[in-house]
C-alpha positions in Angstrom: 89.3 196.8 14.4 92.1 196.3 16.7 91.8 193.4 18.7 91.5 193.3 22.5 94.9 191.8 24.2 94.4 188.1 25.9 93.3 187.7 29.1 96.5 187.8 31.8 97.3 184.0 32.5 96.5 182.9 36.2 99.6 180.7 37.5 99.1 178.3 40.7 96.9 175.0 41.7 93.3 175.2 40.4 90.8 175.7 42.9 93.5 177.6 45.3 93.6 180.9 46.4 95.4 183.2 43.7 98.3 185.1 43.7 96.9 189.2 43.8 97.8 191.8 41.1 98.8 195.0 43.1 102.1 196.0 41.8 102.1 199.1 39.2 104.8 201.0 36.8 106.8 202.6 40.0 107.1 199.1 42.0 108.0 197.7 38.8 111.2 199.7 38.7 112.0 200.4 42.1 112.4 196.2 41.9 114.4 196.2 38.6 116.9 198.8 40.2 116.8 197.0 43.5 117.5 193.5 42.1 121.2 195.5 40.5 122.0 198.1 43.1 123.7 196.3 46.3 127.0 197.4 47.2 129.2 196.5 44.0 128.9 199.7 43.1 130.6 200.9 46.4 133.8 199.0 45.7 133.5 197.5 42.3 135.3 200.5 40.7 138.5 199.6 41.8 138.9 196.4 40.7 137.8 198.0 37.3 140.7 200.6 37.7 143.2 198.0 38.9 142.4 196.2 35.0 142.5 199.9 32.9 144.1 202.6 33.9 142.8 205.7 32.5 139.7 207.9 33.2 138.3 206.9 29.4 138.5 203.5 29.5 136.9 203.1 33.5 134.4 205.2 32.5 134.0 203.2 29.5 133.8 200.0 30.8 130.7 201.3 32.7 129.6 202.6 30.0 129.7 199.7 27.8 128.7 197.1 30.6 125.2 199.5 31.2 124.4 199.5 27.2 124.8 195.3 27.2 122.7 195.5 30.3 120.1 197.6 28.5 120.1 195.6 25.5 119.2 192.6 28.0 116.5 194.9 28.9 114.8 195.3 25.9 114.9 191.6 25.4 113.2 191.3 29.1 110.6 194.1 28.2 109.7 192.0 24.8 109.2 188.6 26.5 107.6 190.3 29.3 104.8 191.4 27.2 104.5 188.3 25.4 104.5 185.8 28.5 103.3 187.7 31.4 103.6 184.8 33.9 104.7 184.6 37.2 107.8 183.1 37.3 108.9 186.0 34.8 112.3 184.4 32.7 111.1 180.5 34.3 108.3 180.9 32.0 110.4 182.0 29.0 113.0 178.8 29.5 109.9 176.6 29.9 108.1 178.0 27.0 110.4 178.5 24.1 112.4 175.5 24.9 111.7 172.5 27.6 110.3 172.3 31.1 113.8 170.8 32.0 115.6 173.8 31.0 113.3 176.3 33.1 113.7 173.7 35.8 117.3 173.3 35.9 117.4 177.2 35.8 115.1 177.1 39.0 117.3 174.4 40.1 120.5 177.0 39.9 118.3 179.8 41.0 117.8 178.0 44.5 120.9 176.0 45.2 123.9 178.9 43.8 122.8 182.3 42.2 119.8 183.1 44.7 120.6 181.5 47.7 124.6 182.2 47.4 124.1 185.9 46.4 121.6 186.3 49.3 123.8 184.9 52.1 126.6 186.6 51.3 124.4 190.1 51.0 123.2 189.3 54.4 126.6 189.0 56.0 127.6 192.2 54.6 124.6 194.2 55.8 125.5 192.9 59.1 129.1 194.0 58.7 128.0 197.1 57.9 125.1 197.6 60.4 127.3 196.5 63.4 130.0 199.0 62.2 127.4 202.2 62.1 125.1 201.0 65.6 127.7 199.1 67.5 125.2 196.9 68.1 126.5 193.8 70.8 125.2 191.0 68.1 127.9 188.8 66.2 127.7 189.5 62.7 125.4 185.5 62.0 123.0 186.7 64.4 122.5 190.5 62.8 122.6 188.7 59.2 119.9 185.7 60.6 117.8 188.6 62.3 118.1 190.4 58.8 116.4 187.3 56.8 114.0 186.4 59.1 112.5 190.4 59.0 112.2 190.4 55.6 110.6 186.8 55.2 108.3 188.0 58.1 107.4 190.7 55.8 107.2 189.0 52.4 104.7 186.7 54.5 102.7 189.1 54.8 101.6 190.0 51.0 103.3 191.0 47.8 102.0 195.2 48.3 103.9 194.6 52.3 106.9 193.7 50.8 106.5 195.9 47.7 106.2 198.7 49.9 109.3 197.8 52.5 111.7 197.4 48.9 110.1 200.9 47.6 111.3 202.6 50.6 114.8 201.1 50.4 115.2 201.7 47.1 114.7 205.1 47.5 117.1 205.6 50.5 120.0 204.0 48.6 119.5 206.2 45.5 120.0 208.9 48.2 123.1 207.1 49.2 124.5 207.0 46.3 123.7 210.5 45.0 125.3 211.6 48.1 128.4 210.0 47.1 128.3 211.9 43.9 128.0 215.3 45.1 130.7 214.6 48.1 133.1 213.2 45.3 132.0 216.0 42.7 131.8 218.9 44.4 133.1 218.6 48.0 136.7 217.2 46.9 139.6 218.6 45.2 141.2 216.3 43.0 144.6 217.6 45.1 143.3 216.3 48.5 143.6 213.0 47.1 146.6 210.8 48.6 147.8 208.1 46.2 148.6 204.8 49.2 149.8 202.8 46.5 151.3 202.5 42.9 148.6 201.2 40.3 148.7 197.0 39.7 150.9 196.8 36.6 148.5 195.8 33.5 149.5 192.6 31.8 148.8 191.6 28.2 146.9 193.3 25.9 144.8 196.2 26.2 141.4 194.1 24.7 142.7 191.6 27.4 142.1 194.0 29.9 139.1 195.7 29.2 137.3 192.3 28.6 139.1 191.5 32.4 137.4 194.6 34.0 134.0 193.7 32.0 133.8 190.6 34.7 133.0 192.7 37.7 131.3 195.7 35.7 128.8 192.7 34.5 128.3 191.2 38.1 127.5 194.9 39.3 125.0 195.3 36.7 123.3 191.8 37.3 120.0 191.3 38.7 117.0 193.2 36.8 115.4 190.0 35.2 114.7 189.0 38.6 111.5 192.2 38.5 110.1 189.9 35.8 109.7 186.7 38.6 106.7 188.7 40.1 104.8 189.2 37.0 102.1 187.9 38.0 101.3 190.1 40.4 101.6 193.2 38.3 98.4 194.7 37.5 99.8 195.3 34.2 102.5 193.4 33.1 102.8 194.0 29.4 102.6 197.3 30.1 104.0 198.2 33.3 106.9 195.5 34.0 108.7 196.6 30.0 108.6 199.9 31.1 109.9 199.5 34.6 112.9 197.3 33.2 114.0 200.4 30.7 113.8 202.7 33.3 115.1 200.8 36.0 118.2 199.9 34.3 118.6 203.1 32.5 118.6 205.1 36.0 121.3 202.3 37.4 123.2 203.5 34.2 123.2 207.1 35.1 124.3 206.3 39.6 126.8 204.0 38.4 128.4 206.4 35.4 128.0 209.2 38.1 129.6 207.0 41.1 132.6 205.9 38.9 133.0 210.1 37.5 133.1 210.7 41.5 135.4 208.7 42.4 138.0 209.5 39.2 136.9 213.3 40.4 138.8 212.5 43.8 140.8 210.1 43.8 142.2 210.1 40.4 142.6 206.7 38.4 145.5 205.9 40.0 144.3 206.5 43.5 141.4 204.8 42.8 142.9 201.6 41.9 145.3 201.7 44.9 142.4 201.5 47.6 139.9 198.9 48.3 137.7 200.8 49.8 136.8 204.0 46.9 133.4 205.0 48.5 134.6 205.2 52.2 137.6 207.1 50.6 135.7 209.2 48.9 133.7 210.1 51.7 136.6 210.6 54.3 138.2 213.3 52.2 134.9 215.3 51.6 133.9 215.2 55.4 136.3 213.0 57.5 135.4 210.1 59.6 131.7 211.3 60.0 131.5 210.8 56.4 133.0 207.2 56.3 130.0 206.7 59.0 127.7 207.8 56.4 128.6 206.1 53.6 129.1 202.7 55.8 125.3 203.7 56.8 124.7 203.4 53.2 126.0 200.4 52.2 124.2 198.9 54.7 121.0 200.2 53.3 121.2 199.3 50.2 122.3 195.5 50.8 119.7 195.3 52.9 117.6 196.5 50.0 119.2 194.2 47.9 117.9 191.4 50.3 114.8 192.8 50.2 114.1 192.4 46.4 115.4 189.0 46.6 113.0 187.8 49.7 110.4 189.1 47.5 111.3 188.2 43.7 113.1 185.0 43.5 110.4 182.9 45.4 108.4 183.1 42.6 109.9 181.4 40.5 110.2 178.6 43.6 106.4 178.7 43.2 105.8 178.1 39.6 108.2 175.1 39.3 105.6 173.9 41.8 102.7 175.4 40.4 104.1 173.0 36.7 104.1 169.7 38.8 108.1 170.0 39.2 109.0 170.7 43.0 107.0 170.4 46.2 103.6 170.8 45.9 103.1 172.8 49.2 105.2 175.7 47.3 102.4 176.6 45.4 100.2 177.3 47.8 98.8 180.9 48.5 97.6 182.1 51.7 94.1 182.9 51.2 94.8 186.0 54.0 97.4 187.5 52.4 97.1 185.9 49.2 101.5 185.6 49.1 103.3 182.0 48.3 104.2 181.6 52.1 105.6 178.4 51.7 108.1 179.3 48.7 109.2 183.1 50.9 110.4 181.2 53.6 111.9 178.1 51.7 114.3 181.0 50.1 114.6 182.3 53.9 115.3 179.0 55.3 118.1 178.1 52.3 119.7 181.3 52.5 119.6 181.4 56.7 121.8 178.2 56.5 124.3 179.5 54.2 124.9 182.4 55.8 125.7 180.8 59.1 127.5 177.7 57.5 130.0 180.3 55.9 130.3 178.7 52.2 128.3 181.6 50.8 131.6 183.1 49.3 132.6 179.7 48.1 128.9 179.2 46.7 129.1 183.2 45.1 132.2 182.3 43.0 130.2 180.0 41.4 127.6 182.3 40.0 128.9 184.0 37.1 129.0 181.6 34.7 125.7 179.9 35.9 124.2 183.0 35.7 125.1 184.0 32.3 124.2 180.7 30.5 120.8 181.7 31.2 121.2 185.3 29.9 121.9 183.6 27.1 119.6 181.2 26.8 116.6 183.4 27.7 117.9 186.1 24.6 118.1 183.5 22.4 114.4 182.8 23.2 113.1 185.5 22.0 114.3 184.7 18.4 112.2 181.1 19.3 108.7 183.3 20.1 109.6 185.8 16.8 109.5 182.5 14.6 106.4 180.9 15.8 103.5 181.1 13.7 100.8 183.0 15.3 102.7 184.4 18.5 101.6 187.8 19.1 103.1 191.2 19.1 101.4 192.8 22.6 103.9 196.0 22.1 107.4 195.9 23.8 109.5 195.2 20.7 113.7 195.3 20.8 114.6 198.1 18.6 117.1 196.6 15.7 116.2 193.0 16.4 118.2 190.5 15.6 121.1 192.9 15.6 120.8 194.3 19.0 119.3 190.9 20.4 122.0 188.9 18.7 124.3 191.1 20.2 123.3 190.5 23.9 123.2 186.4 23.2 126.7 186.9 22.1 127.7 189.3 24.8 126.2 186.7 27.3 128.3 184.2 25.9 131.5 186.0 25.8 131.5 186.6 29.7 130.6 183.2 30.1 133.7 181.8 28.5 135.9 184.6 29.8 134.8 183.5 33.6 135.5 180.2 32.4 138.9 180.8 31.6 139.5 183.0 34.3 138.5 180.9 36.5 138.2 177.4 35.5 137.5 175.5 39.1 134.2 177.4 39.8 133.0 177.6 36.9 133.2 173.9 36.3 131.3 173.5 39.9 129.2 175.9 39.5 127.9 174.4 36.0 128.1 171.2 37.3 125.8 172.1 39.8 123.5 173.4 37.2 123.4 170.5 34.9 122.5 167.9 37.9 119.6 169.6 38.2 118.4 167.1 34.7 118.5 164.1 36.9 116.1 165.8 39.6 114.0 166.9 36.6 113.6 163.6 35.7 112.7 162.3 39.0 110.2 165.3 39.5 108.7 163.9 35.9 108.6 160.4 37.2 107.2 161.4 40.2 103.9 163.6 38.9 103.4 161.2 36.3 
């Protein structure tokens, strides 16, 4: 007799309104899609060109960055079914290691990777938006305007802002599928004017291809953050494993397809000589109307992009709470709308300020490194739930585990130390940053007990 799985956890303060399961299989990957798809993938693919210089290896490096990211994904969809908490990869720090490492990673989460990436998403969507409206707003008070919609929204319940991230998601696969068929189909590789000669490549070719892996990995970033709202998927084991294959095997195919586009009609030379490939792109398939369109894009799907963070990193926000470790406030539900308020517009508020101080671009060189440790870290957890006695299988298993597993831990650690070397300043803030957060932890400890 098989036995029947164990009941879904329920994470927040006893006796307080809980958080409500409304989320299924399609918000599950709309928000895995969403947490990668900003707009990298609109100008990304030059730098990558401007490190390798022929068709093969650009596509390549795509190529290769999308399997490591699916491999990452199959790890997710594992510990997803075996720890279905809100909080998603907090939960898997906390539980196959220490509370200190799942808070330092909530510690980074709010002070550098979030909070940075969010700010300086919000500044571009108001680049963007002011170039397609003309709208008589200075881009801080656009980008401010921005935030405070979307918190307004996330306030409102997990299915209001579900729904608000569904609909963008969908409008920026149209984006970017437009992009494809302009660069496939409505441009002749002739009509494309080379402005400049190719950056020279220096050092080896291994040297190179690991340089243009760097950005390929940023682009691809961002679909653990579907597993923060876990616990308010009706199905998690189920639905949120699922959602993370097909989420980041659909970013695979627009990102493969934007990259084929742009070779298409620009040519790897001429794509490495503009900084600009998607508004280039679209000028030669339908002039200056078409640079309008694609700018229109962009500014959907970074506003998209802020949407999935307004709604998946405050989660995590909340369970550090929720464990005794921040604020206890942040763990409160609202017993109308049954969303962690307090934690939405703590991310708001944080993010807000960064924007308008202007050291969000400081704060994003920072993230890289940061962020990868804990790729790492959460990987290597898995191989910590496989050996406990006892742990159950629910279903989601990595095919070729501990190969394929092994081989995303290692990949994780290779970008690491390549942003490292690359650049050594940041990354040395940046995990500085990260590693005071053991102190706090302490404090918080202190503090409860």
């Amino acid at each position: 007799m098989t036995p029947s799985p164990a009941p879904l956890p329920l994470d927040g303060l006893a006796g307080q309104p809980q958080l409500a399961r409304r989320l299924g299989l399609f918000d599950a990957t709309m928000i895995v899609m969403g947490g990668i798809v900003g707009s990298g993938i609109f100008v990304t693919p030059y730098v990558v060109a401007r490190h390798v210089h022929t068709p093969a290896l650009i596509v390549g490096a795509w190529l290769a960055g999308g399997l490591i990211a699916l491999a990452g994904a199959f790890v997710y969809a594992e510990l997803a079914a075996r720890r279905p908490h809100v909080g998603g990869q907090y939960a898997y720090l906390r539980d196959a290691f220490h509370p200190s490492v799942a808070f330092v990673y909530g510690w980074a989460l709010l002070l550098v990777i979030q909070t940075g990436g969010m700010a300086a998403v919000a500044v571009t969507f108001a680049r963007y938006f002011r170039e397609v409206t003309h709208v008589p707003l200075g881009e801080p008070v656009v980008a401010a305007l921005g935030i405070a919609l979307l918190v307004a929204v996330n306030c409102m319940g997990v299915r209001s802002g579900s729904t608000v991230q569904n609909g963008l998601m969908v409008l920026k696969i149209i984006a970017i599928l437009g992009l494809v068929t302009a660069g496939l189909i409505f441009v002749t590789p002739d009509a494309a004017v080379v402005a400049a000669p190719p950056v020279a490549q220096s050092g080896s070719l291994l040297l190179a291809f690991g340089a243009a892996m760097t950005p390929v990995m940023f682009s691809y970033g961002g679909w653990q953050t579907a597993s923060f709202v876990a616990g308010e998927m009706r199905n998690p084991r189920r639905d949120l494993a699922r959602g993370l294959l097909i989420g980041v095997a659909g970013v695979i195919a627009l990102y493969v397809g934007v990259t084929l586009a742009c070779i298409h009609a620009l040519g790897a030379d001429g794509l490495a000589a503009t900084t600009t490939p998607a508004s280039s792109v679209m000028r030669l398939a339908f002039g200056e109307r078409g640079a309008t369109l694609i700018a229109a894009g962009i500014a959907i799907s970074t506003l998209g992009f802020l949407s999935q963070g307004m709604l998946t990193a405050p989660r995590v926000y909340f369970a550090m709470a929720a464990d005794g470790l921040f604020f206890r406030s942040v763990a409160r539900v609202s017993e109308k709308t049954r969303a962690p308020v307090v934690a939405v517009v703590l991310q708001g508020v944080l993010s807000l300020l960064i924007a308008l101080s202007g050291t969000y671009e400081q704060i994003l060189s920072y993230v890289v490194a940061v962020d990868w440790v804990f790729f790492a870290l959460t990987g290597a957890a898995l191989f910590v739930f496989r050996r406990r006695a006892g742990d159950g299988d629910d279903g989601a298993r990595v095919p070729f585990h501990p190969l394929t597993t092994g081989l995303f831990v290692a990949a994780a650690a290779l970008i690491v130390i390549a942003t490292v070397v690359e650049a050594p300043v940041n990354s040395a803030v940046g995990l500085g940053i990260m590693l005071a957060g053991l102190p706090v932890y302490l404090l918080w400890r202190r503090r409860a007990a």
